[in-house]
Every structure is written in structure tokens, then in C-alpha cells.
N, C-alpha and C positions, 0 to 999 in steps of 0.2 A: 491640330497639335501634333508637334511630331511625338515617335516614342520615346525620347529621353524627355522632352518637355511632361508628359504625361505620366513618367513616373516620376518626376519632382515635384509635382501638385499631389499625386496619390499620397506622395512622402508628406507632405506639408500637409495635407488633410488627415491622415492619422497624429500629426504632430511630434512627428520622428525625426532625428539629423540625418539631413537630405545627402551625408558621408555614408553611410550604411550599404552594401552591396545590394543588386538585385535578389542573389541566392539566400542573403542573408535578410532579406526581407521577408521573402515568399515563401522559400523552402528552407530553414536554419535544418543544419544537423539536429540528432535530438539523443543523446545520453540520460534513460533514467535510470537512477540504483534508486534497487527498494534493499532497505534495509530490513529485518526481520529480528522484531521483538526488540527493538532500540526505542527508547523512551526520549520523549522534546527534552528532557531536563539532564540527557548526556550528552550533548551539543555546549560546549562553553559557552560561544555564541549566546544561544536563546537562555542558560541560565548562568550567571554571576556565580552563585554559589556551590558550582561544579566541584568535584573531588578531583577532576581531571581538567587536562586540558585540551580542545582539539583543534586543533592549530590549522588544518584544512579545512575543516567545514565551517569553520571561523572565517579561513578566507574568502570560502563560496560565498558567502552571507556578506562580507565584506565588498565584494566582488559583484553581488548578486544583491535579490532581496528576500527577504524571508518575512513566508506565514506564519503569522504569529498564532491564528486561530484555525489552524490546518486539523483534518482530520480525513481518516482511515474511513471506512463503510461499517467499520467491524471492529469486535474487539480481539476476534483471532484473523488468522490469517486466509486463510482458502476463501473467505467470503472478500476480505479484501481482494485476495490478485484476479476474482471475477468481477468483481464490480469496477475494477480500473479498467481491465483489459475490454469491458464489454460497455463500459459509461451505466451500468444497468444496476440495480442494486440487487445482489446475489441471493436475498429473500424471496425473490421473484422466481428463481430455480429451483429445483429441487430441492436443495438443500437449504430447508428451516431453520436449521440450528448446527454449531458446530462445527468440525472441519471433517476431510478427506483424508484418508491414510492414503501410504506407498503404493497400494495395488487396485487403490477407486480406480472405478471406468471414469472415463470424461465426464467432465460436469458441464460445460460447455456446448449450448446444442448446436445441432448439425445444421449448415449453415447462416450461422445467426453470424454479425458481422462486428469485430472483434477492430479495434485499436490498429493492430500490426496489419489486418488485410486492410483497414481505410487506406491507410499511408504506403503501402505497396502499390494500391490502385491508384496511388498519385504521384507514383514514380519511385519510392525510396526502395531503396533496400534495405531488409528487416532481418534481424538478428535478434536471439535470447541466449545469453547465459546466466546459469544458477538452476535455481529453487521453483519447478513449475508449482507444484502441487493443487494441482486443478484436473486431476484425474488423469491415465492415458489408458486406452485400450488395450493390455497385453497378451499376446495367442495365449492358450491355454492347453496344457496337460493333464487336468483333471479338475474335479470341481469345486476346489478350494480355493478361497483368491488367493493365497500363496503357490495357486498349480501354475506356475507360470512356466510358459516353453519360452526362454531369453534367447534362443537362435533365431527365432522367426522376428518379423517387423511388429511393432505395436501402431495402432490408431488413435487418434481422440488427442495427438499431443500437441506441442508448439509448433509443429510444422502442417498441422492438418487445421490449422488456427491462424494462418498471418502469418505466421513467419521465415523467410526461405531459410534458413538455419539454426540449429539447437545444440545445446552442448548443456548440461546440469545432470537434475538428479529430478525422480518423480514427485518429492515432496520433502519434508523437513529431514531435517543432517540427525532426526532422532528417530526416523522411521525406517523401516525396511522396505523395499530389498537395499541395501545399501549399492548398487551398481552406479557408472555411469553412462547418460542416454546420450545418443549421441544421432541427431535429423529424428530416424523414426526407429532405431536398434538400441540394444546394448553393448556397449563397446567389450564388453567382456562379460562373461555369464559367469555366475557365482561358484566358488572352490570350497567354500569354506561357511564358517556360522561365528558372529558373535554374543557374547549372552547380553542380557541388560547392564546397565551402568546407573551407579545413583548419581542425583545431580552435586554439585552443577555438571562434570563431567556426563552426561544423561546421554545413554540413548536406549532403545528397547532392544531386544533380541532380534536375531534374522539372518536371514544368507547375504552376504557379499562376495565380491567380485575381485579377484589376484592383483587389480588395478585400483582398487579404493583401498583409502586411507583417509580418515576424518579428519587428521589434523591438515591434510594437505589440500583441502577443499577449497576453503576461503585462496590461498595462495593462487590454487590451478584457474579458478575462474577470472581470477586476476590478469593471468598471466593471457587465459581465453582473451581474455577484453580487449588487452592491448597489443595482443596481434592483431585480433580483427583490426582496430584503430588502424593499423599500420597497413591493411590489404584494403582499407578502404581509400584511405589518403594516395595509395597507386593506382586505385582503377581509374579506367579512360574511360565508365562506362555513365559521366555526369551526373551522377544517381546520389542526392543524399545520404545519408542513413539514420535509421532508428533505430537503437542501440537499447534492449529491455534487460540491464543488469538485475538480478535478483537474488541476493547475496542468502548465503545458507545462517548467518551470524548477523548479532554477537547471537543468535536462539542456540539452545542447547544442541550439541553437546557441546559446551563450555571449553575451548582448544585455542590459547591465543600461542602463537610460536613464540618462541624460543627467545626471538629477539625482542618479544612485546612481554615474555610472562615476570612479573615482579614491578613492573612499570606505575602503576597503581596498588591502592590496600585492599584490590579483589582480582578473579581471574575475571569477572566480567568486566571490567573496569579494563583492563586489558586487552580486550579482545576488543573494546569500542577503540582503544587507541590503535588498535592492528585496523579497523575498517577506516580509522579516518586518514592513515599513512598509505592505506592502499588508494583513495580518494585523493590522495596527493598524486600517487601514482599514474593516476588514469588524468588529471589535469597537466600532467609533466607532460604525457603522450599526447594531449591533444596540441600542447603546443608545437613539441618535436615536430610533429607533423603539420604546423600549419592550419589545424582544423579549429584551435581556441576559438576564431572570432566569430565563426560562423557554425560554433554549436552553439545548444540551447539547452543545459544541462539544470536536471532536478533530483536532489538529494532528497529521500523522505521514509517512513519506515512502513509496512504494513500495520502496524496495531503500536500499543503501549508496552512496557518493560514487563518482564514474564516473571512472576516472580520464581520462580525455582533457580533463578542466578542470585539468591539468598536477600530479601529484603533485612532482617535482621542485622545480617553485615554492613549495608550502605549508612542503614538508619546509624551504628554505632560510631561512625567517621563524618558523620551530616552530610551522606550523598542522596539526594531524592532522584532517582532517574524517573517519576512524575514531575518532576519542576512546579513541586508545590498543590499539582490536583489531585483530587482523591480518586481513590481505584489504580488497578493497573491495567497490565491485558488482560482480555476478559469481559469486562463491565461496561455496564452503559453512562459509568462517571464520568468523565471526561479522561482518567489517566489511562483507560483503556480502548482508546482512539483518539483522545487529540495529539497529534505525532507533528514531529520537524519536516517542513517541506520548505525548499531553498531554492531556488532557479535562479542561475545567472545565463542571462542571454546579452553579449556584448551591446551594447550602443541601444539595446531595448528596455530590461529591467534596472531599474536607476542602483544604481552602486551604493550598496550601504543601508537600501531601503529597509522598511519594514511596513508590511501590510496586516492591518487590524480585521481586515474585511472576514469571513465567516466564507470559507472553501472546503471543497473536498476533492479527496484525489480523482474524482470519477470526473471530476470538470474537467481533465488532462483532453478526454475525448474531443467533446464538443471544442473547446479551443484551438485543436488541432484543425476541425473542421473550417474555424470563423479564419485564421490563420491561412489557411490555404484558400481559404473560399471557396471551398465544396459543399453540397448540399445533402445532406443526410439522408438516409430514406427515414419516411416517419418512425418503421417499428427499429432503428438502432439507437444508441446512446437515449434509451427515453429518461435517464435521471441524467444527465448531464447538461450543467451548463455553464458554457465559455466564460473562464475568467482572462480572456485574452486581452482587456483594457486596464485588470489588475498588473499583467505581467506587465505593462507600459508603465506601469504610474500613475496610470489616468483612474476617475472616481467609479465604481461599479456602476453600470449602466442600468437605467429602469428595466431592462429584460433580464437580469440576473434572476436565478431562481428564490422562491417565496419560504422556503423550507429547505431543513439536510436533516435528512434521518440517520442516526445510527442505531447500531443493533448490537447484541450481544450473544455472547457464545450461545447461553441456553436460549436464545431466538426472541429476549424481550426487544421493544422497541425504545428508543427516546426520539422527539423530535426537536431541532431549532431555529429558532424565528427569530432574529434578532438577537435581544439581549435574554432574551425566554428560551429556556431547556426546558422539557416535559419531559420526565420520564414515566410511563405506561408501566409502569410494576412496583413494588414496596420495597422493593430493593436492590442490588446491585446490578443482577443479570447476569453477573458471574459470578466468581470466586471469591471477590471481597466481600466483607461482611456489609451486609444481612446477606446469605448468599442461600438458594436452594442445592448448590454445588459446591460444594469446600475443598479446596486443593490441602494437598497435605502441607504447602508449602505458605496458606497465609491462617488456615482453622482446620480444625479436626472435623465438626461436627456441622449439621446443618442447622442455621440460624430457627428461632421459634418466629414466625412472621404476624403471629397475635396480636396483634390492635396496632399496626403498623398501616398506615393511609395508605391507598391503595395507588395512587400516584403522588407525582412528586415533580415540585414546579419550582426551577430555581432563576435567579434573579440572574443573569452573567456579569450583569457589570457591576455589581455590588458583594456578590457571595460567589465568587469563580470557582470556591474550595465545596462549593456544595451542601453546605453545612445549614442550610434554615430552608426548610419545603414550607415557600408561603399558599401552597395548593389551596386551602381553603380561606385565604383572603382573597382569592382571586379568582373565582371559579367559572368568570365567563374567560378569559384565557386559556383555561384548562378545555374546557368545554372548546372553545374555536381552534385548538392546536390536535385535539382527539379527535376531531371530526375531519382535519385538515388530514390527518394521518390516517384515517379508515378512507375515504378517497383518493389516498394514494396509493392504496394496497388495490379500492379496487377499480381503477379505473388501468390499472396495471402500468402505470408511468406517473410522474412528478412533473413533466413537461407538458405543452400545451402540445394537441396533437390525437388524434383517433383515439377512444380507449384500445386498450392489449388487454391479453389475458396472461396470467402470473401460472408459473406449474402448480397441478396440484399439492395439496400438502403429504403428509398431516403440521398442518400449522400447530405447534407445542404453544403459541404464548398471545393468542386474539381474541380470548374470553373478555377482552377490555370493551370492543369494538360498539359490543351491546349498552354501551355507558354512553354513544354519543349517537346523534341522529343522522340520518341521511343528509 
């Protein structure tokens, strides 16, 4: 068989139009923005009864197809962008519970094999702009983590991780040092200090840099993105690219410009309409250039709607930026990781779709893998599995994974199986009530958790809002999804494959484990 014959049968045996490029079969470009602390239910798209409207991620979805049943790792952020970037569930790391500030060391161990180094080692060039917040290494002038020496190099970041270039900031647009990093430096060491900000305008106290300015964040990484776009589309050097956007917004501090603020009946409401015009913006670029057909672009957020962009306001104009599920960020409900994920990949993902199927973003990994047709090593992406037949159309394959764990800020677990959610705690896991942590921005106090069932087992296709725990009509389900879930913890992967071993703790929230057997 010659080799055009040979890739028209390969064509015909995935079940693909045998029109499609070779590049664009085997190696598509790959554009993801993660959005941060954007809720499925401020996507017009995915919900009807939006307060706004977003007319580009409308058309990605239109264009593209969209998860309907998409979720985050997490209900905050830092455990999501390590379980994407690693396919690994961020529990598994040091980090039990919670996120990383501005001046965390790497979380990320040393060489463990990350997303952007697979896909380098398969040719591409790898780029991050935004929001690392996954720890970096910085010299030090004394022994405070704010002793930072900003003239020397730091370690531990996005370049010592996958990717041949970086441009953002160490961590959320509310944390300090407010600087920007630029490879493995800072492009400017800090002049000055700002105090705290209440929200939604929110950020904390700290040193920044004669070169930052928050309102100008979202714009500059913008503006990052679609140069690269444009130094990729000239190079001669045949190289793909994977493109890790990680937007500092709409998360506090609450800053929509000038040209977006009044747009909506909130500033957060605003500020989704500033990311979805800048998402028009980077779709304009890829066509400018020529690159539209043969990227493979994924729109999706790290976790659920925060509330400190004022839930009170949304509720008084009927805006849910949960899209109807309970909880926000934060929580093991669903409104605190089940988030918008949109891929449109030309002549691949059917136009206009939508997929009911049960994903997570950590499947990004291994997809990449089945997609390329490289072979893993056992100890990488061990929660991850390829949904590269969903992104066709075609029906999830008997090797799809059995389980998706989520987790929440204080470090509880839920798991799902199907149309079955378990959550392993009597309450939310975060913020939302019953909460053992109350944000000032949804309760004051810590909930009484008094005669409150100690798990909680919900139906998905019948109660999606989470509202009836049939736990104790159904306790050999509980019992097979608790025990399905202490074996994932310790056999240190969700996938078929050697056991691992997970970092030690201190685990805050596994006193359950003793409830189910070996």
C-alpha cells in the first residue's frame, strides 16, 4: 500500500473526511484558555437564561462542541492547573487541601512529566501565558517568603516544567508580589506597595513592580497571545504549537476596561463579556493567519463562580453563574467544579455538538497521547483518560475511565460513576452552607454539622441540584463508590497500571476511609 493509500484507510478507519490534512490529523495546533473562576452558567451558550450574552464562546460551541457534564479536579484553582498540566490529581501532591500563594515554592515535582514537556517531546513548541500559580522557586534575601531577591533567576516555573516560554504572573491578580515573570526573571523588581482592596475590586496588600498595573493584565496577555500567534504562523521551523492561555479573570480583582464596564447589571458580568470579546480576538488571529483549520482549540474555566463577585447581585436580576447547580467555587456540589469546556477542532468535533458524557479536564493529557500515538510512561498522567473519540463524535469507548473524583478546597472528596455522585463529608467542602469554612461573602459563621449524615449520595439524572441524599436507600452503592475511592487514593492512580505512591500528607479529610473495606 503506498503512503497516501495508507493514510486514506487510517482516515476511513477512524471514521474521519478523508479532506482533513495530514498535520491536522496527527498533529492539530492546540490553543487552551483556562478561564479562572468563570461559572458554566456565564456561557449563553450552555445556559438560556444568562443575564448576558457571549456571542464568541457561542460561536466556539456553535462551531465546536460542548461538555455539558465537564469538570475542574477542584473547587479552587492551584489543584486544578496541577492536575491538568500533570493528568495526576493534585491530592496526590503535597498539597491536601487549598491553594498556593504568590511566593509558594514549586508544587510540581522535579522531574515528574508534565502536559507541555509530552508535546515538546513530540515536536511542538510550547508557550504559557497568564496565571501560573503552581508555585516557582524564587532566590532569596532573607527568611521570609516575602524575602525575595527579583534580580536573580527563579526555579520551579513554567519553563523548568515544558514549556520553552513564559510570560504572566506567579499566581492569582489578588495575590502578591504583584510583578511580571517573564522565562525564569522578573521583568521588573518591585518600586512601590499596594494596600488591600475590598471586593469585588479585591486584591491583598504587597510589593509591585513600575510595570504592572491590574487593570492592564487581561489586555497584555492578550495582546502576548496574539503575537505569539503571529511568530508562530512565520516560522519555518514545521513545529506546531501548544498554546497554555491562563487568564488572570474574570477572578478578583474585579477590572473590566473601560470599553466593557456598564455592559452588564454587574462588574463581573463585564468582565465575562471582556474575556469572551478577547476569545473573539484570538479566533480573528488564528484565521488572519491561516492557522483556524488546523487548530484544536478548548475554552474551559479552572473551578466554579467565586463568590466574592457578589452573589446577592446576580441572584436580584436572575443571573446564576452556577447554571442552576448548587454550590460555587469552593465545594464538592457540582457549582464548584462543574465548569464550561468547548473544543472546536475543524472537520473533527462535529459542529454544534454537545456531549452528555462525564469528563474531566485532566483527560486533556492522555488524549493528547491516544491523538499522537505516543505511549506514556506508566508513572505519568495516571488519572487521566483520553476522551479523544468523544472529541470525534463517536460513543465513549469500554476503556474510558470507571470513576472522576473531585475535591474540594478543605480537601473533602466526592466521587462519580455514572449518574451516581457520592460525596464523603456532610457537607459542602467548602464555603457553601453547611460549610466548616464560611467565606465572608456567602455566611458569617460555621455551620452546626449535628445529625447531619455523614455522606451524601445523589441521583444525577433525576436531582442534578443535589437536593435529596438517597445515602441510606442505597447503601451498597455508597459502600462500592467508598471503597472504589479509598483504592484510588491508595493504590496512588485511577488508572490501570503499577500502584504509585501519593506525597505524604497530612491528609485533613480521610477519617471516612475506615467506613469502607479493603
Amino acid at each position: 500500500m503506498t503512503p497516501k493509500l495508507a493514510l486514506f484507510a487510517a482516515i476511513a478507519g477512524l471514521g474521519l473526511a478523508p479532506c482533513l490534512s495530514a498535520a491536522q490529523q496527527t498533529r492539530p495546533n492546540i490553543l487552551f484558555i483556562l478561564a479562572d473562576d468563570m461559572g458554566v452558567g456565564d456561557v449563553s451558550a450552555l445556559n438560556p437564561k444568562s443575564a448576558w450574552k457571549t456571542p464568541n464562546l457561542d460561536r466556539l460551541a456553535r462551531e465546536g462542541t460542548a461538555f455539558t457534564d465537564a469538570h475542574s479536579s477542584s473547587g479552587v484553582c492551584t489543584p486544578t492547573r496541577y492536575t491538568l498540566l500533570t493528568g495526576r490529581y493534585s491530592w496526590r501532591s503535597r498539597l491536601k487541601k487549598g491553594v498556593l500563594v504568590g511566593y509558594s515554592a514549586s508544587l510540581i515535582e522535579p522531574g515528574r512529566l508534565t502536559l507541555p514537556g509530552f508535546l515538546r517531546a513530540q515536536g511542538y513548541a510550547t508557550a504559557m501565558f497568564g496565571k501560573w500559580h503552581l508555585g516557582v522557586d524564587f532566590a532569596k534575601s532573607g527568611p521570609l517568603p516575602e524575602d525575595v531577591d527579583y534580580t536573580k533567576p527563579f526555579g520551579g516555573g513554567p519553563t523548568a516544567h515544558g514549556f520553552d516560554r513564559f510570560f504572566g504572573l506567579s499566581a492569582s491578580l489578588d495575590m502578591p508580589p504583584y510583578v511580571w515573570l517573564e522565562n525564569d526573571r522578573v521583568t521588573r523588581a518591585p518600586t512601590g506597595t499596594v494596600g488591600d482592596s475590598p471586593a469585588p475590586k479585591l486584591w491583598r496588600a504587597g510589593p509591585i513592580g513600575p510595570d504592572f498595573k491590574m487593570e492592564e493584565v487581561q489586555p497584555r496577555l492578550i495582546e502576548k497571545t496574539i503575537a505569539h500567534l503571529s511568530e508562530r504562523a512565520a516560522a519555518k521551523d514545521g513545529k506546531p504549537f501548544f498554546i497554555y492561555l491562563a487568564l488572570a479573570a474574570p477572578h478578583t480583582p474585579t477590572l473590566p476596561t473601560k470599553e466593557f464596564a456598564g455592559k452588564t447589571p454587574s462588574l463581573y458580568g463585564d468582565f465575562v463579556l471582556q474575556i469572551d470579546a478577547d476569545v473573539g480576538k484570538l479566533l480573528a488571529a488564528l484565521e488572519k493567519h491561516g492557522l483556524a483549520k488546523d487548530t484544536l482549540v478548548v475554552f474551559t474555566s479552572d473551578n466554579g463562580f467565586a463568590p466574592a463577585a457578589d452573589i446577592p447581585k446576580h441572584r436580584d436580576f436572575g443571573h446564576d453563574p452556577s447554571g442552576g447547580f448548587r454550590g460555587v467555587k469552593s465545594d464538592a456540589f457540582e457549582g464548584g467544579h462543574h465548569v464550561p469546556f468547548i473544543v472546536r477542532w475543524p472537520g473533527v468535533t462535529p459542529a454544534g455538538g454537545r456531549c452528555a458524557d462525564v469528563v474531566g479536564q485532566l483527560d486533556f493529557f492522555a488524549t493528547c497521547a491516544e491523538l499522537l500515538g505516543a505511549k506514556l510512561p506508566e508513572d505519568a498522567a495516571v488519572d487521566s483518560s483520553s476522551m479523544l473519540a468523544l472529541l470525534r463524535g463517536q460513543p465513549s469507548p469500554p476503556t474510558r475511565r470507571q470513576a472522576l473524583v473531585h475535591h474540594s478546597a478543605d480537601g473533602e472528596f466526592a466521587i462519580r460513576e455514572g449518574n451516581w455522585k457520592l460525596l464523603l463529608c456532610p457537607g459542602s467542602g467548602g464555603w457553601s452552607p453547611p460549610t466548616r469554612s464560611p467565606s465572608p461573602w456567602t455566611q458569617p459563621n460555621v455551620d452546626d454539622f449535628t445529625g447531619l449524615p455523614p455522606f451524601q449520595l445523589y441521583d444525577m439524572a433525576t436531582d442534578p441540584v443535589e437536593k435529596k441524599n438517597v445515602a441510606t436507600q442505597h447503601p451498597e452503592i455508597v459502600q462500592r463508590l467508598g471503597a472504589l475511592m479509598r483504592s484510588y487514593i491508595e493504590r496512588g492512580r485511577s488508572t490501570p497500571g503499577p500502584t504509585l505512591v501519593n506525597a505524604p500528607g497530612p491528609w485533613p479529610q480521610t477519617a471516612w476511609m475506615n467506613e469502607f473495606g479493603r
